[in-house]
TORTOR-864364 format. One record per residue: residue number from 0; residue in three letters; x, y negated, z of N, C-alpha, C in turn. Coordinates in steps of 0.001 Angstrom, whole numbers, plus 500000, padded with zeros to 6 digits. Layout:
! TORTOR-864364
PT     i    aa      n_X      n_Y      n_Z     ca_X     ca_Y     ca_Z      c_X      c_Y      c_Z
PT   NUM   ala        X        Y        Z        X        Y        Z        X        Y        Z
...
This chain:
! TORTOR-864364
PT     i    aa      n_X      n_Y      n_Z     ca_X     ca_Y     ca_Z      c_X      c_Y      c_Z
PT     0   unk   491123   514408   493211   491333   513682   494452   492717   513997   495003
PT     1   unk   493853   512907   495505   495127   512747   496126   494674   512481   496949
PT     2   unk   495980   512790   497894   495996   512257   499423   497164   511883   499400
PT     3   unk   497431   510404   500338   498403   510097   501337   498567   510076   502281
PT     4   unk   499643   509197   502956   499741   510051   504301   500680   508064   504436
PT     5   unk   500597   507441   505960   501026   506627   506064   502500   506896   506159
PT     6   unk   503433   506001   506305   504655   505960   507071   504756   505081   508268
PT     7   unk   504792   505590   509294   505019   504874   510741   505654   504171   510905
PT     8   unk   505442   502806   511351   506334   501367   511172   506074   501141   512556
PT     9   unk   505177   501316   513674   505348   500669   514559   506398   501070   515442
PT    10   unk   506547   500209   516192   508036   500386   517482   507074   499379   518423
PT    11   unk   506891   500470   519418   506219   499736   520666   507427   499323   521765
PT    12   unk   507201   499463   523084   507981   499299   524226   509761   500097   523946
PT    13   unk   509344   501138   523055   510249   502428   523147   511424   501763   522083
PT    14   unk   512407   502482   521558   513477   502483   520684   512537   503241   519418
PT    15   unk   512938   502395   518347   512441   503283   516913   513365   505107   516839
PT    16   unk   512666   505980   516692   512977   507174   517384   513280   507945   515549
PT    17   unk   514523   507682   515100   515079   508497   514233   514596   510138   513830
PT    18   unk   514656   510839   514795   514682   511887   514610   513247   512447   514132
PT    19   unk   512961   512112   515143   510651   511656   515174   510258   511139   513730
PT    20   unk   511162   510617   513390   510879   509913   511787   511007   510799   510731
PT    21   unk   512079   511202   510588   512548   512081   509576   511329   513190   509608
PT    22   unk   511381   514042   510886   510706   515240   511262   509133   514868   510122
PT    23   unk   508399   513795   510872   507248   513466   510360   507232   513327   508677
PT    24   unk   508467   512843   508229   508008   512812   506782   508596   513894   505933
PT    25   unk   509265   514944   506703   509720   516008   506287   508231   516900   506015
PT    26   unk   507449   516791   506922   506576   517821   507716   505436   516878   506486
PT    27   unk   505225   515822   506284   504134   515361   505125   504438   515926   504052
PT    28   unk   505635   515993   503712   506265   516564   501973   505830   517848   502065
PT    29   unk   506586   518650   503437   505908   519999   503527   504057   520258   502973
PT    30   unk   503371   519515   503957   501411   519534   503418   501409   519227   502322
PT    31   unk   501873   518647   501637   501737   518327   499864   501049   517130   499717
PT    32   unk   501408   516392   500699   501072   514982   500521   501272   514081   499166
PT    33   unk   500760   513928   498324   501106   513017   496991   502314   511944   497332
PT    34   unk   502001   511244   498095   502740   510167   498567   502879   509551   500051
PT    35   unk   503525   508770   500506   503544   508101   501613   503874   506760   501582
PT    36   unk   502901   505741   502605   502949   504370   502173   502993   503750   503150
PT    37   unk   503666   502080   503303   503917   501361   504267   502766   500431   503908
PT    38   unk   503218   499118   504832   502136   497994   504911   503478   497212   505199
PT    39   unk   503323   495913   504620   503391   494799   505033   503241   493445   505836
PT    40   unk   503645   493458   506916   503520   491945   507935   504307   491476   508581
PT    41   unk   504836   490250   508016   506094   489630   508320   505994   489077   509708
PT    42   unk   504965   488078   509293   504505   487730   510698   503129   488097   511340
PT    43   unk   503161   487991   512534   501723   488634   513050   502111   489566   514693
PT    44   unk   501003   489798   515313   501585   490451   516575   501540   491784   515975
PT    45   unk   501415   492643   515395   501641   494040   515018   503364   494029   514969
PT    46   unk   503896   495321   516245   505456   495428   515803   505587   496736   515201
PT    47   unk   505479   495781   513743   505998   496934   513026   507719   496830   512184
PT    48   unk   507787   497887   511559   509020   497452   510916   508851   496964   509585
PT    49   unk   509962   496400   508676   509917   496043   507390   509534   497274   506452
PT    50   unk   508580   497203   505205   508441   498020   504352   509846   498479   503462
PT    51   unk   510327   497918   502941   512005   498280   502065   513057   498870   502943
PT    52   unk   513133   498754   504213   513703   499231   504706   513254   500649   505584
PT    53   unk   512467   500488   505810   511339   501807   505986   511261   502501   505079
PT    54   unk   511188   502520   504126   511298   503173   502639   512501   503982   502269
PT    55   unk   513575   502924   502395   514701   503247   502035   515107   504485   503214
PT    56   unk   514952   504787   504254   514916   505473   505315   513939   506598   505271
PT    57   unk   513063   506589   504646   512373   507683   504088   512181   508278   503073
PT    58   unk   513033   507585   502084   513795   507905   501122   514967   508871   501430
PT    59   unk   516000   508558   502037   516628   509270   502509   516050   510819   503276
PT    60   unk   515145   510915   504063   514626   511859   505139   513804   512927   503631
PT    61   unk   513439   512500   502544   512774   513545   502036   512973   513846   500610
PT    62   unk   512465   514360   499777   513246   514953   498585   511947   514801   497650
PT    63   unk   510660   515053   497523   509309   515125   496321   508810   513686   496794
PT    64   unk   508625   513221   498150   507489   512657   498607   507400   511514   497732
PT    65   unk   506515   510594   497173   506643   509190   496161   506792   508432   497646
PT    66   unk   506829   507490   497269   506910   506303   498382   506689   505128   497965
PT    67   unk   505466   504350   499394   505586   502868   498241   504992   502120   499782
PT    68   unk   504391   500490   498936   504426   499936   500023   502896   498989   499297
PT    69   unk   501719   498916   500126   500423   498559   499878   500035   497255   500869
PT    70   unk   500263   496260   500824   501096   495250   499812   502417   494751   499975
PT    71   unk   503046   493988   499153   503827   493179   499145   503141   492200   498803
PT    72   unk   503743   491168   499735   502505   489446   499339   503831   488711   498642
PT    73   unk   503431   488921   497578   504508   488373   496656   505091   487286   496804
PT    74   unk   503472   486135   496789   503922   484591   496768   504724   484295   497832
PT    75   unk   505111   485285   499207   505928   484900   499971   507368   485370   499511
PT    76   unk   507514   485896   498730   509076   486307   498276   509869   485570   497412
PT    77   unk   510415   485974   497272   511804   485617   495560   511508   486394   494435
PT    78   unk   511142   486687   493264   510481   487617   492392   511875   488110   492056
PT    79   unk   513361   487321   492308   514277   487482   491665   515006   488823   492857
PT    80   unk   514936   488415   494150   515487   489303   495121   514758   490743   495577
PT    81   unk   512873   490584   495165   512543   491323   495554   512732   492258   494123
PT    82   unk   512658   491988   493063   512931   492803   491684   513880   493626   491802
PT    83   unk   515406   493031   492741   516274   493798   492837   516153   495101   493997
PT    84   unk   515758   494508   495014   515510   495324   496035   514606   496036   495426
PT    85   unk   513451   496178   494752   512770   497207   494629   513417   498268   493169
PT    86   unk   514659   497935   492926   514999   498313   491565   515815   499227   492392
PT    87   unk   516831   498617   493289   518032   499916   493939   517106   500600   494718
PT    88   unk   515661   500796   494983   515225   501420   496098   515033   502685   495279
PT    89   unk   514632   502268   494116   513753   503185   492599   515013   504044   492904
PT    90   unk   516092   503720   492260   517381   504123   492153   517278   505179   493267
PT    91   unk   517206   504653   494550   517905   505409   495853   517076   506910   495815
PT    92   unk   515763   506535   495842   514582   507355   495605   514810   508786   494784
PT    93   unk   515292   508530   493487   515083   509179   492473   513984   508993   491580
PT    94   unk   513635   507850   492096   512587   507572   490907   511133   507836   491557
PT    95   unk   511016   507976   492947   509923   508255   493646   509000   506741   494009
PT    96   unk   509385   505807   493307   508446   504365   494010   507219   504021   493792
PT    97   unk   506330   503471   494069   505585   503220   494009   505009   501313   494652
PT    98   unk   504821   500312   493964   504865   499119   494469   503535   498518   494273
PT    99   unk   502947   498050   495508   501963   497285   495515   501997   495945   495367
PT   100   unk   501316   495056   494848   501511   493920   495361   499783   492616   495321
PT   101   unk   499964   491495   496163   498853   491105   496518   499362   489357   496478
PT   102   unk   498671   488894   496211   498694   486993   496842   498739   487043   498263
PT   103   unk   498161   487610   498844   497533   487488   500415   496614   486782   500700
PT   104   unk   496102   485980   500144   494957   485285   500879   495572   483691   501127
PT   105   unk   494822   482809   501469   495447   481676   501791   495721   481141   503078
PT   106   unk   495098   482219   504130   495331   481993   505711   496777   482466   506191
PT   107   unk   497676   482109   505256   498828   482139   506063   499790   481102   506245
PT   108   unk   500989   481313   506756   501919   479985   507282   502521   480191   506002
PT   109   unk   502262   479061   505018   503201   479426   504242   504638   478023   504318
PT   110   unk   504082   477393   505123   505176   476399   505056   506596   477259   505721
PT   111   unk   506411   478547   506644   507722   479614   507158   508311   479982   506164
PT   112   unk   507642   479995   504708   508704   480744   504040   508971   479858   502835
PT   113   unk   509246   478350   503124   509292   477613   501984   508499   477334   500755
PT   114   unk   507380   477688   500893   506809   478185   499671   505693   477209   499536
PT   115   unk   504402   476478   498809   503361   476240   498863   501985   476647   498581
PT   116   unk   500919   476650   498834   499654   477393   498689   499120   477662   497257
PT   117   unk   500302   477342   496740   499879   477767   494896   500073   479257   494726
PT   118   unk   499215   480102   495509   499412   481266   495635   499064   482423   494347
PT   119   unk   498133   481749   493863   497775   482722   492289   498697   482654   491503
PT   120   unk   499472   481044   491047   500402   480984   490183   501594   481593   490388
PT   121   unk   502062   481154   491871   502984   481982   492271   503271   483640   492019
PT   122   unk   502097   484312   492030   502081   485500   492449   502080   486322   490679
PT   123   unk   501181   485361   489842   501010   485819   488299   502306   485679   487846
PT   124   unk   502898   484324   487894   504335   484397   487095   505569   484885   488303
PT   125   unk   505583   485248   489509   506411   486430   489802   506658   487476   489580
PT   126   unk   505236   487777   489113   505260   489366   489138   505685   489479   487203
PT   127   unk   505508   488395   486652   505868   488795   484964   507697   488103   485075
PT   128   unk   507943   487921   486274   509247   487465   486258   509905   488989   486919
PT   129   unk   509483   489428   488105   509759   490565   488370   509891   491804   487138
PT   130   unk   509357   492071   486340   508678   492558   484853   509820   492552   483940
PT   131   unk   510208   491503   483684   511388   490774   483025   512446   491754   483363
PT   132   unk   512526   491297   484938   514387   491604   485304   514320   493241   485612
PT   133   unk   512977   493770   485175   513178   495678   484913   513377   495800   483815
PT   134   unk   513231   495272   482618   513079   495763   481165   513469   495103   480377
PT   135   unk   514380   493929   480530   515113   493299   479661   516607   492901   480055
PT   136   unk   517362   493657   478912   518814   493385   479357   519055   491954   479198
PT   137   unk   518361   491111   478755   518935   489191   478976   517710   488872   479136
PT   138   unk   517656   488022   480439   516452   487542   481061   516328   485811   481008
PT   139   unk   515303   485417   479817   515394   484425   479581   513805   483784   479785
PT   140   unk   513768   482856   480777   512168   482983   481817   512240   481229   481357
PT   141   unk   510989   480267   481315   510778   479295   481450   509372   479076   482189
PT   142   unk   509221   479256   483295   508004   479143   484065   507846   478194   485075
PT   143   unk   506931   477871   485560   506923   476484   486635   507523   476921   487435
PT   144   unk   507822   477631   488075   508129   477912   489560   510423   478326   489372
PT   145   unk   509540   479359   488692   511349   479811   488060   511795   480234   486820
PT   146   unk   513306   479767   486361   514004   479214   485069   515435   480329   484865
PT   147   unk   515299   481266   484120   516162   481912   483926   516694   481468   482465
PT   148   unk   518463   481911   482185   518577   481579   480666   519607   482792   480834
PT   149   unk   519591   483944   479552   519820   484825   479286   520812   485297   480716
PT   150   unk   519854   485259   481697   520299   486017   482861   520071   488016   482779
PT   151   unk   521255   488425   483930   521082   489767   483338   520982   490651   484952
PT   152   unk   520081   491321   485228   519609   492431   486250   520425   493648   486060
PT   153   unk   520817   494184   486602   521161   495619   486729   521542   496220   487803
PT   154   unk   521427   497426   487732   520807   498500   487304   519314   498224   487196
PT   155   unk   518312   498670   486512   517222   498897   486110   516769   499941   487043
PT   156   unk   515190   499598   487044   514907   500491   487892   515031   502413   486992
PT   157   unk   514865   503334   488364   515120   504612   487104   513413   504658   486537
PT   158   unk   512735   504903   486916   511782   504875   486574   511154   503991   485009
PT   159   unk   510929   504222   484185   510333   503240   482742   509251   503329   482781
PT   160   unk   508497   501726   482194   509117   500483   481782   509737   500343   483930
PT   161   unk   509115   500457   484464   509537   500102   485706   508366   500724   486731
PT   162   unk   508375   501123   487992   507687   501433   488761   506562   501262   488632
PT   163   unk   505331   502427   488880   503873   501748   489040   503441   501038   489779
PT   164   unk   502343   500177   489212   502285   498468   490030   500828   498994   490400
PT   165   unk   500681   498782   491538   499110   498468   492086   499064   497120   493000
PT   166   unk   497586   496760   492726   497516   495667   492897   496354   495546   494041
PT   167   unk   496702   494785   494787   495646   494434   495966   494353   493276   495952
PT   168   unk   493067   492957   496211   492768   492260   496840   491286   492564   496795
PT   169   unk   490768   490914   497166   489222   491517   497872   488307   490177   496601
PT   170   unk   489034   489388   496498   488114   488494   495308   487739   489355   494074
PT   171   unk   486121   488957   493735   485945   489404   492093   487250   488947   490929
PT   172   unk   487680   488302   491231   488764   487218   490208   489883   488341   490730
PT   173   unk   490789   488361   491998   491850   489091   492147   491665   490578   491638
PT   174   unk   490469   491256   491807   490019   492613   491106   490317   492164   489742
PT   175   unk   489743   491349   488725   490106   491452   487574   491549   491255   486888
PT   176   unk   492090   490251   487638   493443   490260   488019   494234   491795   487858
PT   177   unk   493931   493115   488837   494219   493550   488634   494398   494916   487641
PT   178   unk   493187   494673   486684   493067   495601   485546   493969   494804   484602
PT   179   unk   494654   493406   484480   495181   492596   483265   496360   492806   483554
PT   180   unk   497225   492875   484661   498433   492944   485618   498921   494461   486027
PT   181   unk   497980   495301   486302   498346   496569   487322   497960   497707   486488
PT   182   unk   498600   499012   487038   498103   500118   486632   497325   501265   487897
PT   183   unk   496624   500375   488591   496018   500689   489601   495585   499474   490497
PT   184   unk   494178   499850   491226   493525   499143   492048   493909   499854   493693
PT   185   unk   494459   499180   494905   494507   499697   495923   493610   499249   497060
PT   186   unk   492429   499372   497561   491751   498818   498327   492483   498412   499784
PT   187   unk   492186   497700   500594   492560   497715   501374   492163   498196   502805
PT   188   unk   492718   499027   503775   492260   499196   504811   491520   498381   505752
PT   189   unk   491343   497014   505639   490470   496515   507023   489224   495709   505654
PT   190   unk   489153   496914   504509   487572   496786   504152   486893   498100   503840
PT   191   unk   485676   497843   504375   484523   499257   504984   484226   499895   503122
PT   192   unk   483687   500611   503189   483754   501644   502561   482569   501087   501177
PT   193   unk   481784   500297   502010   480745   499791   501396   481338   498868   500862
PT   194   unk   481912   498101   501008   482552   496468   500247   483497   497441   499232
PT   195   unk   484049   498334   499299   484902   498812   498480   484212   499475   497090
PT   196   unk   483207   499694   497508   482211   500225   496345   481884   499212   495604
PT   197   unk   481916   498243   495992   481632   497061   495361   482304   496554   494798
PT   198   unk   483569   496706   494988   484902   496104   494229   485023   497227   493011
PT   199   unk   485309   498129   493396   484971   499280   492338   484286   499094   491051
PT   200   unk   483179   498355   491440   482278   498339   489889   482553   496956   489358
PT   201   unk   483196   496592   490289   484058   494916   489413   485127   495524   488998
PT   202   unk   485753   496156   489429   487243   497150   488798   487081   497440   487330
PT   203   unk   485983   498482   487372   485142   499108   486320   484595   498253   485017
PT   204   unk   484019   497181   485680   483004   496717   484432   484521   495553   483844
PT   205   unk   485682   495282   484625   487100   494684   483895   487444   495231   482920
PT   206   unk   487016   496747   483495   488143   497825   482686   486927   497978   481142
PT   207   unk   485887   497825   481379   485101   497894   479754   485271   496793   479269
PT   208   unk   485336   495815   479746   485422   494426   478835   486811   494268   478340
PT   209   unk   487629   494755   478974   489112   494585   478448   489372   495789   477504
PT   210   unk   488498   496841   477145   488602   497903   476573   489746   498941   476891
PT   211   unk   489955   498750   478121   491564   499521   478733   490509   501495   479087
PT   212   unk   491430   501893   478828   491147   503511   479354   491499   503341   481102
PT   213   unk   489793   503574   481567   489959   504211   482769   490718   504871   483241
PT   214   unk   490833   506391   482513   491936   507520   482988   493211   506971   482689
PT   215   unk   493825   505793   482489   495181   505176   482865   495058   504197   483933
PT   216   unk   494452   504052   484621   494145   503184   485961   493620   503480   486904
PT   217   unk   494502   503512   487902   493750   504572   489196   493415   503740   490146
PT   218   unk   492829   504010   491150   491892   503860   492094   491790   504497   493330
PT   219   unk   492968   503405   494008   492904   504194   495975   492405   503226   496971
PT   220   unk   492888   503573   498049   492130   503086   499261   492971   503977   500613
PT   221   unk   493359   502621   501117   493757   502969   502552   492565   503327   503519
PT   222   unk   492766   504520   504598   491121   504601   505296   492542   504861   506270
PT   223   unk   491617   503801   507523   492718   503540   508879   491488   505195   509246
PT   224   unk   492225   506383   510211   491213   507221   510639   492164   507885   511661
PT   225   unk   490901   508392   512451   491112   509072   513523   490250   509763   514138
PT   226   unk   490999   511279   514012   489807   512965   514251   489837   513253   515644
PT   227   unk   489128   513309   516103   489330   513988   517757   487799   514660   517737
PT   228   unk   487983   515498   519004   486824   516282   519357   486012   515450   520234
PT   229   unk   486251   514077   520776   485427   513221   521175   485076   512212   520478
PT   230   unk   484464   512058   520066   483866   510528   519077   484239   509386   519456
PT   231   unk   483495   509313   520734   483552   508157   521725   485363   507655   521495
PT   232   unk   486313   508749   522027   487536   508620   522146   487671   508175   520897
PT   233   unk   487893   508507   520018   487992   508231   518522   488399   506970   518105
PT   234   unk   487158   506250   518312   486945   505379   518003   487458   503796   519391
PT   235   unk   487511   504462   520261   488072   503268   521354   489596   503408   521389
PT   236   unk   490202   504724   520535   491477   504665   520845   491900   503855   518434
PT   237   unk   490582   503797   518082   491081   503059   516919   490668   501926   516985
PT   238   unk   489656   501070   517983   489381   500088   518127   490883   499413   518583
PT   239   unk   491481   499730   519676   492720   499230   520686   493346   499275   519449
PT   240   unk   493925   499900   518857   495085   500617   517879   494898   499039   516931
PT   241   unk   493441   499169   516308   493212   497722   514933   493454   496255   515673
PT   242   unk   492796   496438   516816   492903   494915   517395   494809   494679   517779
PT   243   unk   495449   495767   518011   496768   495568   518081   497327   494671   516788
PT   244   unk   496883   495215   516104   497662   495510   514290   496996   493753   513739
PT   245   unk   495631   493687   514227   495070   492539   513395   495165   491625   514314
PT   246   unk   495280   491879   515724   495303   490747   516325   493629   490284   517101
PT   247   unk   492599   491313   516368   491195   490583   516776   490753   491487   517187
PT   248   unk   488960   491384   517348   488165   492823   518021   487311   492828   516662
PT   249   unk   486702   493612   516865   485799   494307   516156   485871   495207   515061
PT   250   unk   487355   495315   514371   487865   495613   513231   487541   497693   513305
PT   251   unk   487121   498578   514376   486792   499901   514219   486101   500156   513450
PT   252   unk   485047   499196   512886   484102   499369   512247   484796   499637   510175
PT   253   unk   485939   499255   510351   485888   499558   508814   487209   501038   509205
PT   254   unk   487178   501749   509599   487824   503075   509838   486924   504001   509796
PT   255   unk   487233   505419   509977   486636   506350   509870   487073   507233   510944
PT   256   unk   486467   507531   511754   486482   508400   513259   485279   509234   513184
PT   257   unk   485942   510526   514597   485113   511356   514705   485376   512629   514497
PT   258   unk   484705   513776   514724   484918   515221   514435   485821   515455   513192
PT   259   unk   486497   516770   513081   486457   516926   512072   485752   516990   510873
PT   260   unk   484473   517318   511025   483309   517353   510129   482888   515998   509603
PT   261   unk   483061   514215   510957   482704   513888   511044   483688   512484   509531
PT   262   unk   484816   513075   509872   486075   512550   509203   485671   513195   507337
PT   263   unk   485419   514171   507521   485011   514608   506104   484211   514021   505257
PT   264   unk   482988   513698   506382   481641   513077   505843   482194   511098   504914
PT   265   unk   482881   511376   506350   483677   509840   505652   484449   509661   504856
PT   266   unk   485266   510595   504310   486568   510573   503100   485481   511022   501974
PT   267   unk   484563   511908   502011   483803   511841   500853   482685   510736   500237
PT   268   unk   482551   509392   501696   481543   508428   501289   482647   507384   500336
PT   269   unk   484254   507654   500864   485440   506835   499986   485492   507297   499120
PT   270   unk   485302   508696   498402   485534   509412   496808   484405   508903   496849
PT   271   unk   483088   508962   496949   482102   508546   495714   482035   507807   495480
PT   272   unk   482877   506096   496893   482696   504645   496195   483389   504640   494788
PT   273   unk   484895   505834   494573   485463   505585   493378   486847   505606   493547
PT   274   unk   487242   506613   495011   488832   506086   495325   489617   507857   494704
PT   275   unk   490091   507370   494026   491083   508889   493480   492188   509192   493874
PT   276   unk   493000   508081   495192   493893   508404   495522   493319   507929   497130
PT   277   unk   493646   508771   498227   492863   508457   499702   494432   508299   500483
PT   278   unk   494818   506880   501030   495735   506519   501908   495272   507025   503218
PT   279   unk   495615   508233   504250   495355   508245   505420   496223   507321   506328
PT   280   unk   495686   506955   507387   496313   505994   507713   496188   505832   509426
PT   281   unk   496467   507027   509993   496310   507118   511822   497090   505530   512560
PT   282   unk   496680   505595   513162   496929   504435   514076   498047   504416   515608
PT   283   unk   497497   506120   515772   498201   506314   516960   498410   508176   516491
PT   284   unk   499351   508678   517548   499533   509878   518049   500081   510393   516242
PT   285   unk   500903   509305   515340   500844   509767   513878   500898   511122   513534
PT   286   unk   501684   511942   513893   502140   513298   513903   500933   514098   514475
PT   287   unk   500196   514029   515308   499670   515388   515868   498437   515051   514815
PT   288   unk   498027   513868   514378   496416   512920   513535   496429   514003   512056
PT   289   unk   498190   514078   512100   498532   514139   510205   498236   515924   510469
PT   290   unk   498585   516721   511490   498353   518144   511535   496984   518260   511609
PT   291   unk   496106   517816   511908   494825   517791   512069   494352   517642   511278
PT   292   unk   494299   516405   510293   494011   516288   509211   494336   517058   508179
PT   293   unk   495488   517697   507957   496011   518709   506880   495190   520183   507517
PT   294   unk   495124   520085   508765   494383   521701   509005   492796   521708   508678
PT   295   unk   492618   520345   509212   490585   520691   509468   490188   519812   509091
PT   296   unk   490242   518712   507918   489649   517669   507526   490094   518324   505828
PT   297   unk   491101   518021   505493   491405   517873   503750   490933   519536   503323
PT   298   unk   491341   520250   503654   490894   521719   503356   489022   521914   502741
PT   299   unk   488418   521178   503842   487128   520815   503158   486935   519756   501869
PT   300   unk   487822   518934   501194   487578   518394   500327   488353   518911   499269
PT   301   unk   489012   520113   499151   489577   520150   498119   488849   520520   496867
């Protein structure tokens, strides 16, 4: 069992606070955090910041930590711009990246980003176009969407063949998707613990029919959480926190709140659905959530 640890993207009323930043992901590398991860939302009322550039900034602030970003919604990008950007980030890193990526779903504006609702195709031949411009010095693509002829990428990412890919979503089809495509399944945070178990054994029964080795395909999960010595509090200060982020009510219910004891009970109901890598993921107060958690929550699961 790994742990992560989020990276703080929001900027409320205040100025994005530099120093506060660094400190925090200095102080995660310190706990022995495996990694640290952003989120993605371009548009939406959550003010958060961009993932690549958040990255690249916490890249800078730390020296072991991996870093990545759970999702990138591909079909809204350039496979050609984001290949690069995620290639100099590899670079900037030292080789610390880590890249998610997802369709998103079809409830979005996609007419904002030029694009149309051919979101599977989009997203399958981006990501083998993305693929391309890591590992081949002449990039010669004939696909519906985009047409390369012995075009050439460089620098390469440092990392070979290219960064680990995890893959997002919540369909039986996008799960299988990602055992044919990815070298990891990443659940997503605004699904409960129980739906994730469920995806899991669609993960699983991909991975026997395709005859792929399990122990080369991992298996995480963002858990939005929050420990306090009041429950009650807990959970009304992660209710406010999700309805910020999603925009709706009811969304506390797929987090994990409560005592320390109470937080335990819950990161171990996420290892037995099948998650081998655990995204923590505080909502508020990030810094004092992440000492808490490294003192009186993870210590019991090791």
């Amino acid at each position: 069992m790994r742990f992560a640890i989020s990276i703080p993207q929001h900027v409320g009323d205040e100025r994005f606070d530099p120093s506060a930043f660094r400190a925090y992901l200095r102080r995660a590398e310190q706990l022995g955090f495996h990694s640290a991860w952003t989120q993605e939302g371009i548009l939406g009322p959550a003010s958060n910041l961009a993932p690549i550039e958040t990255m690249a900034y916490a890249a800078a602030s730390t020296n072991r930590l991996r870093l990545g970003c759970a999702v990138f919604v591909t079909p809204l990008h350039s496979p050609i711009h984001l290949a690069k950007s995620l290639s100099t980030l590899d670079q900037l890193s030292g080789g610390r990246l880590e890249v998610g990526v997802g369709t998103g779903g079809r409830g979005r504006m996609f007419s904002a980003f030029g694009v149309d609702d051919r979101i599977v195709g989009r997203f399958s031949e981006g990501l083998a176009l993305m693929k391309a411009c890591w590992t081949e010095s002449r990039i010669t693509f004939q696909g519906r969407f985009w047409q390369l002829d012995g075009a050439a990428m460089e620098p390469k990412p440092l990392q070979k063949p290219h960064p680990p890919i995890w893959v997002g979503g919540n369909h039986p089809a996008a799960l299988r998707r990602a055992v044919r495509v990815g070298a990891g399944f990443f659940g997503a945070g605004s699904t409960t613990t129980a739906r994730f178990a469920e995806q899991v054994e669609v993960v699983r029964e991909a991975l026997r029919e395709s005859r792929r080795d399990p122990d080369n395909f991992a298996i995480a999960k963002r858990v939005y959480i929050a420990v306090d010595d009041r429950p009650a509090r807990a959970r009304e200060e992660m209710e406010a926190a999700l309805r910020r982020h999603y925009g709706r009510e009811g969304m506390a219910a797929v987090a994990v709140t409560g005592t320390p004891e109470e937080c335990v009970r819950g990161l171990r109901e996420v290892s037995a659905a099948g998650a081998e890598l655990i995204q923590l993921n505080p909502m508020f107060d990030d810094a004092q959530q992440m000492e808490r958690l490294a003192a009186e929550v993870l210590p019991a699961l090791a």
